[in-house]
KEDO-297321 format. One line per 5 residues: number of its first residue (from 1); their letters; for each residue x, y, z of N, C-alpha, C. Coordinates in Angstrom, 1 decimal. Atoms other than C-alpha are relative to their C-alpha. Example, Ala and Ser with C-alpha at 12.3 -4.5 7.8 and 13.67 -1.06 7.14 Angstrom:
BEGIN
1	AS	0.9/-1.2/0.0/12.3/-4.5/7.8/0.9/1.2/0.0 | -0.9/-1.1/0.0/13.7/-1.1/7.1/-0.8/1.1/0.8
END
This chain:
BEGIN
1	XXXXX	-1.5/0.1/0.1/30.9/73.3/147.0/0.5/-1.1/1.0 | -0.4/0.7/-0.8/33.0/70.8/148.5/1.6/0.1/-0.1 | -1.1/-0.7/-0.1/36.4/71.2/150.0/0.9/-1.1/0.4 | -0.7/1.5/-0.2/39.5/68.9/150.9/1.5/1.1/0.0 | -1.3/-0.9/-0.4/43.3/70.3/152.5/0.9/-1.7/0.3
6	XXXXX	-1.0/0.3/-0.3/46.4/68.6/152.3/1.4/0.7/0.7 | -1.4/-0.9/-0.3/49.7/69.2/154.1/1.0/-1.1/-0.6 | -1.2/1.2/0.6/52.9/67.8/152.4/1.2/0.6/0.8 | -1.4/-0.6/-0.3/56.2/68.0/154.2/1.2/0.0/-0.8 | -0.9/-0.3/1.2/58.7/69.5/152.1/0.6/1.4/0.2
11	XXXXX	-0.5/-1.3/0.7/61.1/72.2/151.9/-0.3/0.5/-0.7 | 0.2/-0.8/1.5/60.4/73.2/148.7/-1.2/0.4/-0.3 | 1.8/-0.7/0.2/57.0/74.7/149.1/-0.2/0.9/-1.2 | 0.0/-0.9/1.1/57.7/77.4/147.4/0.3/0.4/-1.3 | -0.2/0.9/1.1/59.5/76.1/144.5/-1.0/-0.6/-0.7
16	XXXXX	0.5/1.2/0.8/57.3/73.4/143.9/-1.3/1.2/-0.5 | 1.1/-0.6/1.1/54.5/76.3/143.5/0.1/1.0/-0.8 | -0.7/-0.5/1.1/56.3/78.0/141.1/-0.2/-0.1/-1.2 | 0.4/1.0/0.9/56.6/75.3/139.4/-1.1/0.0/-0.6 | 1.3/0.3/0.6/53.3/74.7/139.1/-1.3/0.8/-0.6
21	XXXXX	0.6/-0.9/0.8/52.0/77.7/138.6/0.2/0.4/-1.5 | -1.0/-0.5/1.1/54.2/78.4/135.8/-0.7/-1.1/-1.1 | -0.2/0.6/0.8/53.6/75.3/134.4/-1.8/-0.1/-0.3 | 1.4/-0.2/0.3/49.5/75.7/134.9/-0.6/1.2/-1.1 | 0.0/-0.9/0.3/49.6/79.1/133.4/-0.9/0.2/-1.2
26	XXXXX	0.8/0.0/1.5/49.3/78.4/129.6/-1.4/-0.5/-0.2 | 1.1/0.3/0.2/46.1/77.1/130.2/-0.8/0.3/1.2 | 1.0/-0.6/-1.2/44.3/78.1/133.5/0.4/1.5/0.5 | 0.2/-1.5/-0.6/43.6/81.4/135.3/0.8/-0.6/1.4 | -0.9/-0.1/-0.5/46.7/81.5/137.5/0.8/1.6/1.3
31	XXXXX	-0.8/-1.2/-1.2/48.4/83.9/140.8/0.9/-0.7/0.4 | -0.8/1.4/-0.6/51.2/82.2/141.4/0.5/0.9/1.3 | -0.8/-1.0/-1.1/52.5/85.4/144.0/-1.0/-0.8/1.2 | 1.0/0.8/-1.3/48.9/83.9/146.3/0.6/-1.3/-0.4 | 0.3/1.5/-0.1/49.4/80.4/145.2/-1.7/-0.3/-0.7
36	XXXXX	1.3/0.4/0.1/46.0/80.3/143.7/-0.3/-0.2/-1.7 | 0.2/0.9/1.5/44.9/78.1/140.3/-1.5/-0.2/0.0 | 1.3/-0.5/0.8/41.4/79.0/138.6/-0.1/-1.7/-0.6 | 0.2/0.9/1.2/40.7/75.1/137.3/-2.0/-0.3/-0.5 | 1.7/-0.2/0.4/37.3/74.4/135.1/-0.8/-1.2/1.5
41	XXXXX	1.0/0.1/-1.3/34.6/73.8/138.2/0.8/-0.2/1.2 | -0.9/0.3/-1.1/37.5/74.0/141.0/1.0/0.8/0.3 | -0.6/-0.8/-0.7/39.7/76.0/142.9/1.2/-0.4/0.4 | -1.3/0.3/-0.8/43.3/75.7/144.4/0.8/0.9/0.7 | -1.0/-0.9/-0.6/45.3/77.4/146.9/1.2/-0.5/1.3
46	XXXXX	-0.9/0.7/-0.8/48.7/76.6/148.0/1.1/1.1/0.5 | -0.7/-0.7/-1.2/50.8/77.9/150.9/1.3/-0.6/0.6 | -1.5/0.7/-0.6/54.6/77.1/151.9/0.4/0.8/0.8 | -0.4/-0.7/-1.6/56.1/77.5/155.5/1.5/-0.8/-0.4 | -1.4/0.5/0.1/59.7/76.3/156.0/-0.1/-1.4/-0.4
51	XXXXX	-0.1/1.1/-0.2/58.8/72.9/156.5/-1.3/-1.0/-0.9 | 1.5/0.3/0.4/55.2/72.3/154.8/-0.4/0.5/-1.3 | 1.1/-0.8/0.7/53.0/73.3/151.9/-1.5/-0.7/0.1 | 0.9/0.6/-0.5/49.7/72.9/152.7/-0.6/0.8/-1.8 | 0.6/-0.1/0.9/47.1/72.8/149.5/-1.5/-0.5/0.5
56	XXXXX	1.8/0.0/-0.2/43.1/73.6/149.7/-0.3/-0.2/-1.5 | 0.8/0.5/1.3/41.2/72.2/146.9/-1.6/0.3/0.4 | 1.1/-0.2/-0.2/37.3/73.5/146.6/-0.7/0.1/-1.7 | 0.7/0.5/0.9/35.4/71.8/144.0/-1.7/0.6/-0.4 | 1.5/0.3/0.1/31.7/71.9/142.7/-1.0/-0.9/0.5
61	XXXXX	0.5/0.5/-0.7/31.2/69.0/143.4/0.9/-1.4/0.6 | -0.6/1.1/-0.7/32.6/65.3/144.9/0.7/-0.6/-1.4 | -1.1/0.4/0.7/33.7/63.8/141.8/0.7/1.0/-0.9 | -1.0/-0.8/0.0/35.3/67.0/140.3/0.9/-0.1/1.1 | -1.0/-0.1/-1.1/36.9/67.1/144.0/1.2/-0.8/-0.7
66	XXXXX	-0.5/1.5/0.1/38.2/63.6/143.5/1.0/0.1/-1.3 | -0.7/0.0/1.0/39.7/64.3/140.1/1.1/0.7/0.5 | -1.1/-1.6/-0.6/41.3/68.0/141.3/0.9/-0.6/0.7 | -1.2/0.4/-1.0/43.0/66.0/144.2/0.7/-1.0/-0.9 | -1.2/0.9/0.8/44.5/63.2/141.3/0.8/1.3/-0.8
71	XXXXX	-0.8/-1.4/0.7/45.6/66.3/139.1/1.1/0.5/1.4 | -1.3/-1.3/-1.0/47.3/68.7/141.9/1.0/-1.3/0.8 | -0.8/1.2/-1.1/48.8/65.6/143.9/1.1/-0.6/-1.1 | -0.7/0.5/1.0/50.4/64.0/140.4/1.1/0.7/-0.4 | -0.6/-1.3/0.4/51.8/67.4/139.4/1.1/0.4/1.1
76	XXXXX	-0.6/0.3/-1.4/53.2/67.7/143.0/0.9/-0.9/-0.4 | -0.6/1.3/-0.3/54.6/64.5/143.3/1.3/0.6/-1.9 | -1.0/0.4/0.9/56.2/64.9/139.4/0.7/1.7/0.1 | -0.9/-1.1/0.0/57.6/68.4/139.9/0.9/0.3/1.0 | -0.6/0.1/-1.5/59.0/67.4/143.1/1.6/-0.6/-0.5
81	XXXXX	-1.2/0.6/1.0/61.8/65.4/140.6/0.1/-1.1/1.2 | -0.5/1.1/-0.8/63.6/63.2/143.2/-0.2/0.0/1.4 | 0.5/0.2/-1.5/62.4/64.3/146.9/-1.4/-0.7/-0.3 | 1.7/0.3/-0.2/59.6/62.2/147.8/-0.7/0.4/0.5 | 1.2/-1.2/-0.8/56.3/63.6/148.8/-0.8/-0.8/0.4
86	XXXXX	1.2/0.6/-0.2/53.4/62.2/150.6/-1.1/1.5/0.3 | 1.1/-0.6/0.1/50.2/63.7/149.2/-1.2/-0.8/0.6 | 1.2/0.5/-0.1/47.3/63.2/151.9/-1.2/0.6/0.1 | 1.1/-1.0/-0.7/43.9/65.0/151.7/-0.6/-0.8/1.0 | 0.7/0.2/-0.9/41.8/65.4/154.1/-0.9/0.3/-0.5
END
């Protein structure tokens, strides 16, 4: 397995993973109460503080990672509507 953590600063942590759970739901295995998204060969778990949400990504392998982080970062970024976000993993 291979792993990779962003932090994004944002208000809207909690919101945005709402959002995205909601909107991942119809098709993945979904907890949006933890923040955590079941995707095929990959994992997600996201966490908002007042000022942050921080997002763990844990893959199978490197290029699944690499995909996972274009998906969850896109999704982010467009559910975010008009605040802008900087998505960086690490």
């Amino acid at each position: 397995m291979v792993e990779s953590r962003a932090f994004v600063e944002t208000a809207s942590g909690q919101r945005l993973i709402n959002r995205l759970c909601k909107h991942w739901a119809h098709k993945l295995e979904v907890d949006a109460e933890s923040g955590h998204v079941v995707f095929p060969g990959g994992e997600c778990w996201m966490k908002a503080s007042d000022s942050q949400l921080s997002v763990d990504l844990q893959a199978e392998d490197a290029e699944r990672l690499e995909r996972l982080k274009d998906v969850v970062a896109s999704h982010l970024e467009r559910m975010a509507g008009k605040e802008p976000l900087s998505v960086v993993w690490q």
